[in-house]
TORRO-280446 format. One record per residue (C-alpha): residue in one letter; residue number from 1; z, y, x. Coordinates in Angstrom, 1 decimal. Layout:
+------+-----+--------+--------+--------+
! type ! seq !      z !      y !      x !
+------+-----+--------+--------+--------+
!    a ! NUM !      Z !      Y !      X !
...
+------+-----+--------+--------+--------+
END
This chain:
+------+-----+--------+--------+--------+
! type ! seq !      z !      y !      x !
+------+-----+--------+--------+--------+
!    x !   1 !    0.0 !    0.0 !    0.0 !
!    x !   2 !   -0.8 !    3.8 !    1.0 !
!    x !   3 !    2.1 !    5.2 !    2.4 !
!    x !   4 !    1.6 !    8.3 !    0.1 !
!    x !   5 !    2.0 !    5.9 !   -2.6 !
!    x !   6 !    5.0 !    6.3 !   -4.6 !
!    x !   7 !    7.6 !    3.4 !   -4.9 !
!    x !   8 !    6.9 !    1.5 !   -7.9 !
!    x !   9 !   10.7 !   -0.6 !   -8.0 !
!    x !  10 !   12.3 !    3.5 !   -8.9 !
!    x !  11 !   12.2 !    5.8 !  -11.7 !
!    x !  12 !   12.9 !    9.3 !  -11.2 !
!    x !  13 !   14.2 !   11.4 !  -13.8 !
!    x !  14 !   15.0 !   15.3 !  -13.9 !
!    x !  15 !   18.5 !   16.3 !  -15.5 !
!    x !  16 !   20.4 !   19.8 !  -15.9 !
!    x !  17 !   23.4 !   21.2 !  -17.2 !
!    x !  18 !   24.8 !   24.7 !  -17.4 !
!    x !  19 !   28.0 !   23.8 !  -15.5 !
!    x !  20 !   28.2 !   23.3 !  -11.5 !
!    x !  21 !   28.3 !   20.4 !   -9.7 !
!    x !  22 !   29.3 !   20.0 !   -6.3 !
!    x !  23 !   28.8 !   16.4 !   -4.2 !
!    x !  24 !   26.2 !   13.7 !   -5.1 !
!    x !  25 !   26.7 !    9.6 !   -5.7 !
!    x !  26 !   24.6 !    6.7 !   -4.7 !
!    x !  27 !   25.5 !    3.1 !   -5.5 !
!    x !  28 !   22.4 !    0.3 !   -4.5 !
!    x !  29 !   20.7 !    0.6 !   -7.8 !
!    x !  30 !   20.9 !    4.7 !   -8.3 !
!    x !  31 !   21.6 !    7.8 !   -6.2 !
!    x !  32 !   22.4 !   11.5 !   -8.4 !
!    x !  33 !   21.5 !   14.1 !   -6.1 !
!    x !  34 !   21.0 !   18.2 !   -6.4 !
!    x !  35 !   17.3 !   19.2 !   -7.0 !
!    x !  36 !   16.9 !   22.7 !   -5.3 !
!    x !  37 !   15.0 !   25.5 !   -6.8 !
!    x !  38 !   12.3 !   27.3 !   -3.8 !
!    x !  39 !   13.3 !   30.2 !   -3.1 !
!    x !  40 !   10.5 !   31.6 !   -1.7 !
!    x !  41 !    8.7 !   31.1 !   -5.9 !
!    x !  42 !   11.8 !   32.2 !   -7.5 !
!    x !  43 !   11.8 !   35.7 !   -8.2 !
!    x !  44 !   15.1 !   35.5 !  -10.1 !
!    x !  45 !   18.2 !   32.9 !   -9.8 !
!    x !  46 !   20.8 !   33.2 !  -11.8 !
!    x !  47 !   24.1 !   33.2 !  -10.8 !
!    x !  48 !   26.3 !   30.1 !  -11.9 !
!    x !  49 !   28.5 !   32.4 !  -14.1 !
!    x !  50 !   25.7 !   34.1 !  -15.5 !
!    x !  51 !   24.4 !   32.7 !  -19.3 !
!    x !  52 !   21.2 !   31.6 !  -18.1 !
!    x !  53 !   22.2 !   29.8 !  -15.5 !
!    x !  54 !   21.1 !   25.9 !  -14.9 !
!    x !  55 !   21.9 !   23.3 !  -12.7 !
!    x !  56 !   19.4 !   20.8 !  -11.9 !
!    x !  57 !   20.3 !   17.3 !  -10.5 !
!    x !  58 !   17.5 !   14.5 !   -9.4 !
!    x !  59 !   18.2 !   11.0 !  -10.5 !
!    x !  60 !   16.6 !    7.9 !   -8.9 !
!    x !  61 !   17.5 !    4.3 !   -9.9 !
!    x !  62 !   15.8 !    0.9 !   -9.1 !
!    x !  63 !   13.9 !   -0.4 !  -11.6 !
!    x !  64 !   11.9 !   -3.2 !  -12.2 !
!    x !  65 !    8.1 !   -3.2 !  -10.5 !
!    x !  66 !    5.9 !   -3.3 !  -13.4 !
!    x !  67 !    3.9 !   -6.8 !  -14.1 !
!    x !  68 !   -0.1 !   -6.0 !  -14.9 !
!    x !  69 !   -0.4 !   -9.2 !  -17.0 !
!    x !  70 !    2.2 !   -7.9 !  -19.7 !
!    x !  71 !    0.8 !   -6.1 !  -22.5 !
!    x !  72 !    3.5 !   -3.4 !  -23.0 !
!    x !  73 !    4.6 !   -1.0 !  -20.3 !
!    x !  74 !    8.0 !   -0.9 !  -19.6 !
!    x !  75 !    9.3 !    3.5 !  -20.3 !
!    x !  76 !   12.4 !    3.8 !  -18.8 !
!    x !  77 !   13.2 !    7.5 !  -20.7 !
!    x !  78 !   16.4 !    5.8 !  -22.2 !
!    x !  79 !   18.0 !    5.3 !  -18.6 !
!    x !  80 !   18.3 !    9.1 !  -18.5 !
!    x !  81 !   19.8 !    9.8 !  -21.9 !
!    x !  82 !   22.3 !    7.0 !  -21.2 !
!    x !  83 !   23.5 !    9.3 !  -17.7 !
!    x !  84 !   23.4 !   12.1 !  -19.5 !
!    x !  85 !   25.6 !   10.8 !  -22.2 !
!    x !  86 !   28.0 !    8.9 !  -19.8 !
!    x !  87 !   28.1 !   12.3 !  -17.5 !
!    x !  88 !   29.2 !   14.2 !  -20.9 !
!    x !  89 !   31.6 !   12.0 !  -21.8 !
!    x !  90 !   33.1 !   11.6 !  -18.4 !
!    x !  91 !   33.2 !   15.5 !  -17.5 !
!    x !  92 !   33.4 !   17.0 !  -21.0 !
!    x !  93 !   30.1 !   19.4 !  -20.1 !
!    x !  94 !   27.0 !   19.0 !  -21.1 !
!    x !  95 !   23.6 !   17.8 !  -19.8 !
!    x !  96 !   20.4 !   17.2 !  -20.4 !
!    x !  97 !   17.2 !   14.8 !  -19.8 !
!    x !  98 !   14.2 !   17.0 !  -18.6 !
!    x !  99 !   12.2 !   14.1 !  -17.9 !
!    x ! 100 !   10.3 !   12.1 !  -16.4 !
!    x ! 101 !    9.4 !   12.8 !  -12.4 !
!    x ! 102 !    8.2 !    9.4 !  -11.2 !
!    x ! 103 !    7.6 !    6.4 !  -12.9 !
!    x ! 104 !    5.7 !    2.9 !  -12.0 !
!    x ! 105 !    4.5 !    4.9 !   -8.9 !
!    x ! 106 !    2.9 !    7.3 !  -11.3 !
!    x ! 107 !    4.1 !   11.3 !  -11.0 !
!    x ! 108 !    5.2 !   13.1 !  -14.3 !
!    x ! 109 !    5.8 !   16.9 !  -15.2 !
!    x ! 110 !    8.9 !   17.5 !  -16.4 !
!    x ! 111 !    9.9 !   19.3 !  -19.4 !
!    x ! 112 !   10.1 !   22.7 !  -19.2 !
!    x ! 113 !   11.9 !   23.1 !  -22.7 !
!    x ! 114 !   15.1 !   24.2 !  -21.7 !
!    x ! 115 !   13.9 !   27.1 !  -19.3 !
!    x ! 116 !   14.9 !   30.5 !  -20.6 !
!    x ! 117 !   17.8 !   29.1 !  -22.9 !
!    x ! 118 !   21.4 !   30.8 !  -22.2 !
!    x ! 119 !   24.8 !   29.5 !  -23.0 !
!    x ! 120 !   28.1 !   30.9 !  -23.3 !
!    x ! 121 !   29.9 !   29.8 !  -20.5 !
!    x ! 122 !   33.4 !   30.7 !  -22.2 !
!    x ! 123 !   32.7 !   27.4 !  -24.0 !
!    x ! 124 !   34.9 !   24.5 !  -22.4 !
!    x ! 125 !   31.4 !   22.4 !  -22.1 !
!    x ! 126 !   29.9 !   24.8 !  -20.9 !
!    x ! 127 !   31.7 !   26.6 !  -18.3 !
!    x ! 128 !   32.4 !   26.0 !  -14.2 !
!    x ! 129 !   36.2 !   24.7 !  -14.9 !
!    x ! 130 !   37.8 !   21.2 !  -15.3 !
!    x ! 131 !   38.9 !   20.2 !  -18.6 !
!    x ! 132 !   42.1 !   19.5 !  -19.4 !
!    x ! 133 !   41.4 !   16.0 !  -20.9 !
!    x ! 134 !   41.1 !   13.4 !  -18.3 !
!    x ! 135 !   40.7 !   16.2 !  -16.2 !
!    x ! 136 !   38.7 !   15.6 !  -13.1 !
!    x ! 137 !   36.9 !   18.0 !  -10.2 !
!    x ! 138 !   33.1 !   18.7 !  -11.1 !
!    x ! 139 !   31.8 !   16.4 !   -8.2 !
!    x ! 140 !   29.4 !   13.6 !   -8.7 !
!    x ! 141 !   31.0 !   11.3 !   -6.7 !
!    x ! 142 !   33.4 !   11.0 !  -10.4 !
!    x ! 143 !   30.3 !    9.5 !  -11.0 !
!    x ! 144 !   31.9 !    6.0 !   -9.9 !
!    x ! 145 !   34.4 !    6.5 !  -12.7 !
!    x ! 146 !   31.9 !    5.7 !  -15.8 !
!    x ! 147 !   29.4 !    4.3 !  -14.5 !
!    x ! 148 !   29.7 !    0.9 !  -15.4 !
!    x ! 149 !   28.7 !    1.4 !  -18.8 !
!    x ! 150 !   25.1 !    2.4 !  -18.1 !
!    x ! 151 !   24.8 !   -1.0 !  -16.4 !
!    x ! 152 !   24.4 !   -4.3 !  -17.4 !
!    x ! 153 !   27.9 !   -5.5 !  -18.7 !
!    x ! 154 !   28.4 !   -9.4 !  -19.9 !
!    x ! 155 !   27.7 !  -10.6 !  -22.9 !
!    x ! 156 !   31.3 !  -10.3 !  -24.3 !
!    x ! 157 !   31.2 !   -6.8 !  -23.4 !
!    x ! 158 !   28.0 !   -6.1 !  -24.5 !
!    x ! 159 !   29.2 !   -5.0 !  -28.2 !
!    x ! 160 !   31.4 !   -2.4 !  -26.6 !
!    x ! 161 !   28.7 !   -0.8 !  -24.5 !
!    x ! 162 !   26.6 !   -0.7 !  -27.2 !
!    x ! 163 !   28.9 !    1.2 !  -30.0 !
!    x ! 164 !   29.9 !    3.7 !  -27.1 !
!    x ! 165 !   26.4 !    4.4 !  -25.9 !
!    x ! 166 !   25.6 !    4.9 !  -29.9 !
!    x ! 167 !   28.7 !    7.0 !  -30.3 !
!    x ! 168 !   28.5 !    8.9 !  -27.2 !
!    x ! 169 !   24.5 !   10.2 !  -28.2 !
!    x ! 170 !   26.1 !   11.6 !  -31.4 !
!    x ! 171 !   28.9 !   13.3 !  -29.2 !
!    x ! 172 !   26.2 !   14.6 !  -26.7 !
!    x ! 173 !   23.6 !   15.9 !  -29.5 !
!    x ! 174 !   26.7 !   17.5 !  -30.7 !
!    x ! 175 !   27.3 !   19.9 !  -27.2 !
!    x ! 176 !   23.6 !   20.8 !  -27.6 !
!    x ! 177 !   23.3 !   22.1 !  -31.0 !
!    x ! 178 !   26.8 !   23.4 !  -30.9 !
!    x ! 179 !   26.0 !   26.8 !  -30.3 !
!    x ! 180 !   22.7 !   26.9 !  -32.6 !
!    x ! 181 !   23.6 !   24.4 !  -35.3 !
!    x ! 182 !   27.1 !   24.3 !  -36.2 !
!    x ! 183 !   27.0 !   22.2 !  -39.2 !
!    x ! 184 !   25.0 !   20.0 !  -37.2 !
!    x ! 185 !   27.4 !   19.6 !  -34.5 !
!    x ! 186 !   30.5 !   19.3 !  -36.9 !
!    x ! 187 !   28.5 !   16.2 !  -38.5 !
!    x ! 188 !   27.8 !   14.6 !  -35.2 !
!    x ! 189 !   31.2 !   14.9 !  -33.9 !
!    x ! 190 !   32.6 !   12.4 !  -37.1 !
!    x ! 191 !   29.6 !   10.6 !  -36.7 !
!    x ! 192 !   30.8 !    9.4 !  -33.1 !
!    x ! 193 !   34.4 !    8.1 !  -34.4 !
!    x ! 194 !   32.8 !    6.4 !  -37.3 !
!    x ! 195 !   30.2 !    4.5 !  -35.2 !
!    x ! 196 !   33.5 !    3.3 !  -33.3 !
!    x ! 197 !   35.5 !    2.7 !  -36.9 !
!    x ! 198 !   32.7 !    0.8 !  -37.9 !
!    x ! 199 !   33.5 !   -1.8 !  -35.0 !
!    x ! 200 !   37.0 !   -2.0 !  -36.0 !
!    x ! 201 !   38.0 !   -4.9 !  -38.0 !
!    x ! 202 !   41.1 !   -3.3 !  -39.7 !
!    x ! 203 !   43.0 !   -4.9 !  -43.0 !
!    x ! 204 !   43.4 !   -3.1 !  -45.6 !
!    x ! 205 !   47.2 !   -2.6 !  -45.6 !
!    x ! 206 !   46.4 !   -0.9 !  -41.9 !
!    x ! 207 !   44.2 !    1.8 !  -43.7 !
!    x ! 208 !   47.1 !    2.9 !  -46.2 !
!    x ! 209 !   49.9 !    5.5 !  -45.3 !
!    x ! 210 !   53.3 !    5.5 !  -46.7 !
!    x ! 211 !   52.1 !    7.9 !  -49.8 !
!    x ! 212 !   49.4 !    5.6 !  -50.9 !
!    x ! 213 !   51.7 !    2.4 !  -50.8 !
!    x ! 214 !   54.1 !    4.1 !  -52.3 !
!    x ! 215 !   51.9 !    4.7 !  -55.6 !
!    x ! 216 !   50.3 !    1.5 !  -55.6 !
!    x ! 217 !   53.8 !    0.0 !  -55.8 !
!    x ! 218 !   54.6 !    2.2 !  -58.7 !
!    x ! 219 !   50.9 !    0.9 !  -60.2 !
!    x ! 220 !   52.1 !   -2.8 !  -59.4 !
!    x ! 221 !   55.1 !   -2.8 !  -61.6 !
!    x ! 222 !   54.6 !   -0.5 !  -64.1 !
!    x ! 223 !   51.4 !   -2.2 !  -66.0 !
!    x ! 224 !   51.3 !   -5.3 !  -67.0 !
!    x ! 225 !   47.9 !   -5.8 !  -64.7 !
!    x ! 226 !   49.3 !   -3.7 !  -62.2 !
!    x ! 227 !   48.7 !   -6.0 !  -58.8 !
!    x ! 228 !   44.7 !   -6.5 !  -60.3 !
!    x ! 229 !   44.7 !   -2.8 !  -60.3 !
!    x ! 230 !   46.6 !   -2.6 !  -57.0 !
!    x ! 231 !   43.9 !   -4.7 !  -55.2 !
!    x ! 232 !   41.1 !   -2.5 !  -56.9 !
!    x ! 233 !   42.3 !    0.4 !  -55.9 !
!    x ! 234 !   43.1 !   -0.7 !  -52.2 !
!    x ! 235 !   39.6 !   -2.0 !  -52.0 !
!    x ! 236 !   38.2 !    1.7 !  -52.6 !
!    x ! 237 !   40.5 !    3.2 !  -50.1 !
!    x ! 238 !   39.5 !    1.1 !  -47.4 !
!    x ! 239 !   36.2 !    2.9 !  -47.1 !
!    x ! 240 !   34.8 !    4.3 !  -43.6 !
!    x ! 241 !   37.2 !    7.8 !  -44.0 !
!    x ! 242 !   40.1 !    5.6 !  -43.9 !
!    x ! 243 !   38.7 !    3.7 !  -41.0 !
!    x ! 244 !   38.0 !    7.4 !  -39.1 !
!    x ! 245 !   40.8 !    8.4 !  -39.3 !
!    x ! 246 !   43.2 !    5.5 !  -37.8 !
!    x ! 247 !   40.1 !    4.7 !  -35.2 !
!    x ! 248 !   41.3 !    8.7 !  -34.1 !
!    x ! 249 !   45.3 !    8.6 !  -34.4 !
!    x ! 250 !   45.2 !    5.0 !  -32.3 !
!    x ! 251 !   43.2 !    6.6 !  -29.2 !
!    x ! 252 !   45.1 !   10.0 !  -29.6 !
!    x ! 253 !   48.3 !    9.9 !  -27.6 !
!    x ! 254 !   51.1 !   12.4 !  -26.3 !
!    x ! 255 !   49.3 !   13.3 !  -23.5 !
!    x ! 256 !   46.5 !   14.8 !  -25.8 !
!    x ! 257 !   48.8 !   17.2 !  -27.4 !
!    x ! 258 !   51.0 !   18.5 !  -24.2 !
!    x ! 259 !   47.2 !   20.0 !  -22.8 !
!    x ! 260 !   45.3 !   22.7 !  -24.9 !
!    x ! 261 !   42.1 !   24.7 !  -24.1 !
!    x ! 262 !   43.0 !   27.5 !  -26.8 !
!    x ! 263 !   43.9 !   30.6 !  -25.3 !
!    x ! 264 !   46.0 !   31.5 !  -28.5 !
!    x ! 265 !   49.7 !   29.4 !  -29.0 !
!    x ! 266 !   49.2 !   29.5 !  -32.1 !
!    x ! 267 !   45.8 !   27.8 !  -32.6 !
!    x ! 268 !   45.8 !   24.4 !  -30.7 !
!    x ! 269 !   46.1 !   21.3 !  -32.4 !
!    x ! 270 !   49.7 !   19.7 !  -32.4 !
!    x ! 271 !   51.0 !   16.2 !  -34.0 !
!    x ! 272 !   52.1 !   17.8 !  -36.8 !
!    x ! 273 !   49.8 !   17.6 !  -39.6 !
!    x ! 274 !   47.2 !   16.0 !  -37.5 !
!    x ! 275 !   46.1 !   13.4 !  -40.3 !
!    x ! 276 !   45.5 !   15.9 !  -42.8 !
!    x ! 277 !   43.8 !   17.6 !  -39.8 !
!    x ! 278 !   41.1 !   14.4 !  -39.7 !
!    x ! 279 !   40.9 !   13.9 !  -43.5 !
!    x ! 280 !   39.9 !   17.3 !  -43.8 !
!    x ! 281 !   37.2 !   17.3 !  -40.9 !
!    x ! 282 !   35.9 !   14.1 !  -42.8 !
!    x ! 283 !   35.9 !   15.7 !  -46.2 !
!    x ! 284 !   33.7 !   18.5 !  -44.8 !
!    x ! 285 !   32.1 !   16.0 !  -43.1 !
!    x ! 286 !   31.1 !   13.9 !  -46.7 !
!    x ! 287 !   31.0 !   17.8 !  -48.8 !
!    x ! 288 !   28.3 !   18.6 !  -46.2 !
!    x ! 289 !   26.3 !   15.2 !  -46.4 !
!    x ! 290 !   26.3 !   14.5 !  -50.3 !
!    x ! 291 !   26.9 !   18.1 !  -52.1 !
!    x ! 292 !   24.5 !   19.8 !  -50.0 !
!    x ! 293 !   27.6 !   22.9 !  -49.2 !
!    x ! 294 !   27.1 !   24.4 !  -46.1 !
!    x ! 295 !   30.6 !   25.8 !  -44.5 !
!    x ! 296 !   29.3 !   29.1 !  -44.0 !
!    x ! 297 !   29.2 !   30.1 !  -40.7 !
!    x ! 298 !   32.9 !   29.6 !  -40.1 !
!    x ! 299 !   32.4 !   27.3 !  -37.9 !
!    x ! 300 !   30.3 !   29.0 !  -35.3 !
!    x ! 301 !   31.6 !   29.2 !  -31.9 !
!    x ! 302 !   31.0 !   33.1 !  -32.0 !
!    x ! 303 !   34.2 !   33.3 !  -34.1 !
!    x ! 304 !   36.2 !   31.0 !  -31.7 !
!    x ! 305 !   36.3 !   33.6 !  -29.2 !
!    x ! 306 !   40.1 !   32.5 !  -27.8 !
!    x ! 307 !   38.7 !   28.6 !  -27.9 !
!    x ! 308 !   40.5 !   28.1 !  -30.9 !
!    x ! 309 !   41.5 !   24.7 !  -31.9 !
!    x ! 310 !   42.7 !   25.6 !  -35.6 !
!    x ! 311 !   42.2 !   28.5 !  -37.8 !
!    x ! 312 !   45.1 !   30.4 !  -38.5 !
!    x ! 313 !   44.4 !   32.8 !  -41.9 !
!    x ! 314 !   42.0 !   31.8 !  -44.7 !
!    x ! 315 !   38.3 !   31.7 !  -44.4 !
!    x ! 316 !   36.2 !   33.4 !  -46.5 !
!    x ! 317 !   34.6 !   30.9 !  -47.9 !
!    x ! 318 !   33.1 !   31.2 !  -52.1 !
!    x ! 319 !   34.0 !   27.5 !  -52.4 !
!    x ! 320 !   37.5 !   26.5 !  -53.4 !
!    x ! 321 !   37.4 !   22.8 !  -51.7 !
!    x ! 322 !   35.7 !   23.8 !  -49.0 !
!    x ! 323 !   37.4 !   26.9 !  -47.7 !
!    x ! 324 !   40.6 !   24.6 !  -48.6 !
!    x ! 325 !   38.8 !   21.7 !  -46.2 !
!    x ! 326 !   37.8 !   24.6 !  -43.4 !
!    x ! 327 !   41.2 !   26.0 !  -43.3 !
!    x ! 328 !   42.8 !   22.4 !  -43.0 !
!    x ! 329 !   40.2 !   21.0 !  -40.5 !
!    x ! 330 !   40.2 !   21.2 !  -36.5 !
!    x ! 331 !   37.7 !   23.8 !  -35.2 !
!    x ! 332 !   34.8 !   22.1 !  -34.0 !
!    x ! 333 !   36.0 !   23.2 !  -30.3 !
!    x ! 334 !   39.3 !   21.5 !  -31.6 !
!    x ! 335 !   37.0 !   18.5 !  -32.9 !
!    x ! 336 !   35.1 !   18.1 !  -30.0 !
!    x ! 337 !   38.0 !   17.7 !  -27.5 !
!    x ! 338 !   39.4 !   15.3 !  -30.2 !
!    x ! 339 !   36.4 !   12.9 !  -29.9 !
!    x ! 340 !   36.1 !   13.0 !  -26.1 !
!    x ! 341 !   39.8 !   11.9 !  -25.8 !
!    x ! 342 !   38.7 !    9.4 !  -28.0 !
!    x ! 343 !   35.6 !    7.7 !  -26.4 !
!    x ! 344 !   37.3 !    7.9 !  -23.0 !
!    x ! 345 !   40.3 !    6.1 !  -24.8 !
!    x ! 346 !   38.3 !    3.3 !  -26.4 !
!    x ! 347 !   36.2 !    2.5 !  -23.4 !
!    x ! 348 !   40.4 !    2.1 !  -21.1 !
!    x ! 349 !   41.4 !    0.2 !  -24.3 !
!    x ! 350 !   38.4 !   -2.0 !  -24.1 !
!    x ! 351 !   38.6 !   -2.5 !  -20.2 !
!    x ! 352 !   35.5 !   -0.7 !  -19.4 !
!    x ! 353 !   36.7 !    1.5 !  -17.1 !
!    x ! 354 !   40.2 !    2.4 !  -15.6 !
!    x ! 355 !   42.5 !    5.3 !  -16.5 !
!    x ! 356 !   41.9 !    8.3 !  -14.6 !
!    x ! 357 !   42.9 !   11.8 !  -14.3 !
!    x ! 358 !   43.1 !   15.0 !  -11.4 !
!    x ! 359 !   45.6 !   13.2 !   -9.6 !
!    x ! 360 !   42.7 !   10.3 !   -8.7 !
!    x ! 361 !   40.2 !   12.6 !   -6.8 !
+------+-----+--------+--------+--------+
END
């Protein structure tokens, strides 16, 4: 072969995010690396704490040589998106897939979608700073934390990788339509704890709290078909917003609530009330997806200028239930740090990958 033929056993992909990275990791079947911008064509860089600032990061990984006699050719795009999501999860920023650079010795142009777009960097996901989750230093050697979940796992692991890989694209979309598409974002941020509910094989008694056995005992004894109606009942309650919310309050710990990213005392998320907290992010979640109500633009991360967790005061929102469900709910700052804690969680609790945190690096 030419030596100015490219390798066909790697794929080469294009990634960015608006944080900063410092560092690079390399295993035998991948190396993340920093792509550098010329400077000698760049009329303008920005600089890393300006809005339009972008990082952009080069990822090679072995792949296998493509065989002529098979009919359809192998497209490796997904191998990117899984980084990208495992990258998010594991740093709390967020990044993206540009494309494509090299692939069964073939060049590609990259996307140049994302060019031009600006973000505000007070935004926890967004911004040059740890977060206080899991927190760890921006260097891609952390890389080694996660990164066994966008490998091959065994077969009895396989299940796992799957529901966080599904999960974790929900979380991600969520980080990148956050600032544009709130409603969006809120929806994708339940969506990622009910893919993992959806694993879970809980019983029904699991699903009930102390309220709802408390009437279904009073149902029991005061009709004369009172355990038929019982069981009825129980059977509509166990339903995926049940599920949601104990998949959450099981991976939220102590920890979780001794660290906030709200600048404001009063607005960061505490134990108390936390369930009605989730029930009401899920009743948004199900007004949204089957009335059609939009929550105004409450939600928008223009508002949360202190990184708000909760809202303290009433939003003014023309609809009762949902300005009742809005005021209730976590922000969906305070939602989105509540669902990293929680895929981080469920991939320790699975054995996927070990507990971590600053102290590690």
């Amino acid at each position: 072969m030419s030596k100015f033929r490219s390798d066909t056993t790697i794929t080469r992909f294009l990634i960015s995010t608006p944080s900063r990275f410092v560092g690079e990791s390399e295993s035998e079947t991948y190396l993340l690396t920093h792509a550098y911008e010329n400077h000698r064509l760049d009329l303008y860089r920005p600089n890393p704490t300006e809005s339009s600032y972008r990082q952009y990061l080069e990822l090679t990984v072995s792949t296998p040589e493509y065989q002529r006699d098979t009919i359809v050719i192998p497209d490796y795009t997904h191998v990117a998106e899984n980084f990208c999501i495992a990258l998010s999860v594991l740093f709390g920023k967020r990044f993206d897939s540009n494309g494509l650079l090299l692939q069964h010795g073939h060049p590609y142009v990259p996307s140049s979608k994302l060019g031009g777009e600006r973000y505000n960097k007070a935004l926890a996901f967004n911004s040059l700073k740890e977060r206080c989750d899991f927190r760890l230093e921006l260097n891609l050697q952390n890389v080694e934390k996660i990164i066994a979940i966008v490998h091959g796992v065994s077969e009895s692991k396989q299940e796992v990788q799957d529901a966080f890989l599904y999960a974790g694209k929900f979380y991600l979309d969520a980080l990148r339509e956050m600032e544009n598409n709130p409603e969006v974002a809120f929806i994708n941020l339940v969506t990622s704890c009910e893919i993992l509910a959806a694993q879970q094989n809980y019983d029904i008694e699991s699903l009930l709290d102390d309220e709802i056995r408390s009437l279904l005992n009073k149902i029991e004894l005061g009709l004369d078909d009172g355990d038929k109606v019982a069981r009825q009942i129980k059977k509509r309650l166990s339903g995926i917003s049940e599920k949601f919310c104990l998949l959450v309050t099981e991976h939220i710990d102590e920890d979780f609530f001794s660290e906030t990213e709200s600048l404001s005392p009063s607005n960061q998320l505490t134990s108390e009330n936390f369930k009605s907290r989730l029930k009401a992010a899920y009743s948004i979640r199900s007004t949204y997806v089957h009335a059609g109500k939009f929550m105004s633009n409450w939600f928008s991360v223009n508002h949360l200028t202190q990184n708000e967790e909760i809202i303290s005061g009433n939003p003014v929102i023309e609809d009762a239930a949902m300005k009742r469900h809005v005021k209730r709910s976590p922000t969906i700052l305070g939602l989105e740090r509540i669902v990293r804690y929680v895929l981080i969680k469920y991939l320790i609790k699975n054995e996927m990958i070990d507990t971590f945190s600053s102290s590690d690096n």
